[in-house]
C-alpha positions as a LaTeX table, in Angstrom:
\begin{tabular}{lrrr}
\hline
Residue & $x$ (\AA) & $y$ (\AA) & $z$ (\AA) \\
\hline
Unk1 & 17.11 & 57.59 & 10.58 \\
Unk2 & 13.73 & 56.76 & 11.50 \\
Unk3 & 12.52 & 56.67 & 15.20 \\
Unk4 & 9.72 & 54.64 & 14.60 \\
Unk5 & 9.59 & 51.45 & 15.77 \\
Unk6 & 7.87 & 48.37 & 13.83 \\
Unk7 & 4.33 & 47.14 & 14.74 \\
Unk8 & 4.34 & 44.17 & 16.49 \\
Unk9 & 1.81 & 41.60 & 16.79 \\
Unk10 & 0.33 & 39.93 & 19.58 \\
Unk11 & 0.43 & 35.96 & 19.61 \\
Unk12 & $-3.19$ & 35.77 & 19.46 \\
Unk13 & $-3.09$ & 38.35 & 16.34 \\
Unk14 & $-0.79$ & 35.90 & 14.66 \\
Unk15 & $-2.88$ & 32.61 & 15.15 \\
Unk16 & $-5.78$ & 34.94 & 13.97 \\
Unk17 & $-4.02$ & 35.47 & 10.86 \\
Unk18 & $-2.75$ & 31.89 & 10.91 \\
Unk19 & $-6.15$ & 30.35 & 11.11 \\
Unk20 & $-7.78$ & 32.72 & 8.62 \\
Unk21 & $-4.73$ & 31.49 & 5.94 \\
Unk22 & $-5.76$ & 28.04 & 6.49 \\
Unk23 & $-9.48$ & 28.30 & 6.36 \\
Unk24 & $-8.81$ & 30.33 & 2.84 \\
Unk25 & $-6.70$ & 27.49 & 1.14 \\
Unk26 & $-9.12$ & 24.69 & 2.47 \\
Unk27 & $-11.99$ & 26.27 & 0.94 \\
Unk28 & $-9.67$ & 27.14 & $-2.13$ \\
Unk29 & $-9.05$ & 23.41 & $-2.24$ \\
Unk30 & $-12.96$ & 22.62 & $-1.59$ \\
Unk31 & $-13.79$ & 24.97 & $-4.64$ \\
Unk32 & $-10.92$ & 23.47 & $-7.18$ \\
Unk33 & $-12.09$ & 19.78 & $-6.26$ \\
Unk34 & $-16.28$ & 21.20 & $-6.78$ \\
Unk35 & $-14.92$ & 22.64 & $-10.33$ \\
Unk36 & $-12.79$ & 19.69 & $-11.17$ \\
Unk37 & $-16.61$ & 17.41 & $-10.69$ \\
Unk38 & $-15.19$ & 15.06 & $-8.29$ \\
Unk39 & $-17.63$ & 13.56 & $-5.50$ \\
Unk40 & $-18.63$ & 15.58 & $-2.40$ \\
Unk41 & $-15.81$ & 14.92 & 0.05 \\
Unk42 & $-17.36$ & 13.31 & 3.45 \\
Unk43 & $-17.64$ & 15.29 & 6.50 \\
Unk44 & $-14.33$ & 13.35 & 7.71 \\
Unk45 & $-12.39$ & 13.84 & 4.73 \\
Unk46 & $-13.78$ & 17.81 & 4.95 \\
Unk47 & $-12.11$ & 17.49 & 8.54 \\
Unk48 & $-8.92$ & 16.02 & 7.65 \\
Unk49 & $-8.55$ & 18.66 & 4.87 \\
Unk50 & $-9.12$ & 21.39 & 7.35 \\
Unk51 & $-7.04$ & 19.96 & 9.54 \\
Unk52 & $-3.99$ & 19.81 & 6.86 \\
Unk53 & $-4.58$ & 22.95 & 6.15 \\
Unk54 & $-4.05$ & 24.30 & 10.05 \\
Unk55 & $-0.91$ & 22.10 & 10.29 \\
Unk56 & 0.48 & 24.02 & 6.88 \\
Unk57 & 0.03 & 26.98 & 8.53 \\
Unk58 & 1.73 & 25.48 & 11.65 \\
Unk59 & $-1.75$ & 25.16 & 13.59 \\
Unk60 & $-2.33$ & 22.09 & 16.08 \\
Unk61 & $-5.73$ & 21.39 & 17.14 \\
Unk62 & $-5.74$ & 20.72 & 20.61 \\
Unk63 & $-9.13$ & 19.29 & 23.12 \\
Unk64 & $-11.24$ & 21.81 & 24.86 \\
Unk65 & $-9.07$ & 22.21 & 28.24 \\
Unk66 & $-11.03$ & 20.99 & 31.55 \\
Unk67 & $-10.93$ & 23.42 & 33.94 \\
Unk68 & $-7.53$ & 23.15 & 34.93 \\
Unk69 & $-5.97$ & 23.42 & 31.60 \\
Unk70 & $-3.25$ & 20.87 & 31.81 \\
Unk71 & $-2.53$ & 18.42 & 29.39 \\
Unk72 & $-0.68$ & 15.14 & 28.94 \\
Unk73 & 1.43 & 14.26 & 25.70 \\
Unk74 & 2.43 & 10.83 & 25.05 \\
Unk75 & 4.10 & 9.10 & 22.17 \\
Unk76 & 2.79 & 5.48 & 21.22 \\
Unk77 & 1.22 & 5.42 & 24.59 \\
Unk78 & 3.98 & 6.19 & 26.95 \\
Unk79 & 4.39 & 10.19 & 28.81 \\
Unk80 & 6.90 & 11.57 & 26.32 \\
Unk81 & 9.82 & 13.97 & 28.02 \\
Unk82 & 10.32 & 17.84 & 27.10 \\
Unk83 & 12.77 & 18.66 & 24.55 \\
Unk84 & 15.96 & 18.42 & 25.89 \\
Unk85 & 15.34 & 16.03 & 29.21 \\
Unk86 & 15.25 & 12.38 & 29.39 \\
Unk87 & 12.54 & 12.19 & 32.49 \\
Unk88 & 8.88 & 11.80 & 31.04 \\
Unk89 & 7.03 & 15.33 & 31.22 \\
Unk90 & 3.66 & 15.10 & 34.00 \\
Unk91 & 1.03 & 17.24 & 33.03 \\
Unk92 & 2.03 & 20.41 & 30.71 \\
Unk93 & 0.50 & 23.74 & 29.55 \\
Unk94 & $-0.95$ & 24.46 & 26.02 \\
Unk95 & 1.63 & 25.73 & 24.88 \\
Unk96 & 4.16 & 23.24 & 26.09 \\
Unk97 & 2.75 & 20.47 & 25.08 \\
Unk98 & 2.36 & 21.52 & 21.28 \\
Unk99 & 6.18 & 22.61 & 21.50 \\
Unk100 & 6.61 & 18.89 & 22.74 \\
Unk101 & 4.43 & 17.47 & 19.77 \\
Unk102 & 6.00 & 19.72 & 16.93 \\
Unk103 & 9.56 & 18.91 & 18.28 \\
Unk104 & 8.67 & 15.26 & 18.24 \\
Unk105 & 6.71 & 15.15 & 14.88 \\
Unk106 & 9.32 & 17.12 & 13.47 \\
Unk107 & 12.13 & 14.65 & 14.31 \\
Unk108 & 10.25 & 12.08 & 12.79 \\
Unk109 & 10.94 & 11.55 & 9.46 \\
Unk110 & 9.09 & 8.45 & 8.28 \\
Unk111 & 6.07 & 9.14 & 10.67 \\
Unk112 & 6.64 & 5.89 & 12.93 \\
Unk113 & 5.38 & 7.46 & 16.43 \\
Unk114 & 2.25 & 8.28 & 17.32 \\
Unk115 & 1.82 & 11.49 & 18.85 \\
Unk116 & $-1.08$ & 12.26 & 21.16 \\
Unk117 & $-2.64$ & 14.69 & 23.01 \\
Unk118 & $-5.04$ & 14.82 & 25.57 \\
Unk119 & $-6.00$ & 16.57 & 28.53 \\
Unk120 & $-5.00$ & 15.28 & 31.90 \\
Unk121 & $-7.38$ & 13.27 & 34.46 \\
Unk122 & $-7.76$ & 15.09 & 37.79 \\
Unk123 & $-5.39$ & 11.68 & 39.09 \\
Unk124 & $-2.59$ & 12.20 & 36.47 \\
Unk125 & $-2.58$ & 16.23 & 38.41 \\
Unk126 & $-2.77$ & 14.90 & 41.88 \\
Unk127 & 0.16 & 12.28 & 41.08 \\
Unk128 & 1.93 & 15.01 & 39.85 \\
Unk129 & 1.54 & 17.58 & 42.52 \\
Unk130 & 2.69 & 14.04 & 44.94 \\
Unk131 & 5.68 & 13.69 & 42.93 \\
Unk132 & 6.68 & 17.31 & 42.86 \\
Unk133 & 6.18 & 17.54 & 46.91 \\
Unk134 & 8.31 & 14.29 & 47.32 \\
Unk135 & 10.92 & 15.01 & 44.77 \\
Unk136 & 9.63 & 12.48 & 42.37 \\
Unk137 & 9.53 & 8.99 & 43.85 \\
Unk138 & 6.72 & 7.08 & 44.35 \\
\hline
\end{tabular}
């Protein structure tokens, strides 16, 4: 029996690895379409290859944070709620909020919501610190 224990990886590691899978297969892709003669792909369509490619490897791109790091997710405009709770999420983490758009993309079958994220306005935090110190009513 062995005492050795496996190697684990960091998260950071991971996306790392993640990132360096998708880059691979969209310049795979960019080759196979350069061999096949088709026309140069614009710099948008380059983007929204790339940007396939992430979300195959389960990649989201997110904004650069502001300097509080807080984001706000909404789905066809309106805050969307956590997984799990029927109150509409304030401002969330990175992390959170790409757990709240996978969960909600995921659900959604025939693609009718649209998902967004964006970071939140110094008002959205201040509303939310107001609603946390007076147990949510305005």
């Amino acid at each position: 029996m062995s005492t050795e224990t496996p190697e684990t990886k960091n998260p950071y590691q991971l996306r790392r690895e993640a990132v360096t899978r998708a880059v691979k297969a969209w310049q795979q892709q960019a080759e196979e379409a350069d061999e096949a003669g088709d026309r140069e792909p614009t710099a948008s369509e380059n983007a929204a290859d790339l940007e396939d490619c992430l979300m195959d490897e389960g990649l989201v791109l997110l904004p650069r944070s502001t300097g509080h790091g807080k984001w706000i997710v909404t789905v066809d405009g309106q805050p969307a709620a956590r997984p799990g709770k029927d109150r509409p999420a304030g401002p969330v983490d990175a992390e959170e909020a790409a757990e709240m758009f996978l969960t909600r993309t995921a659900a959604d079958y025939y693609n009718e919501y649209q998902v967004t994220i964006r970071p939140a306005s110094p008002d959205e935090l201040v509303a939310s610190v107001w609603d946390h110190i007076t147990g949510g009513g305005s």
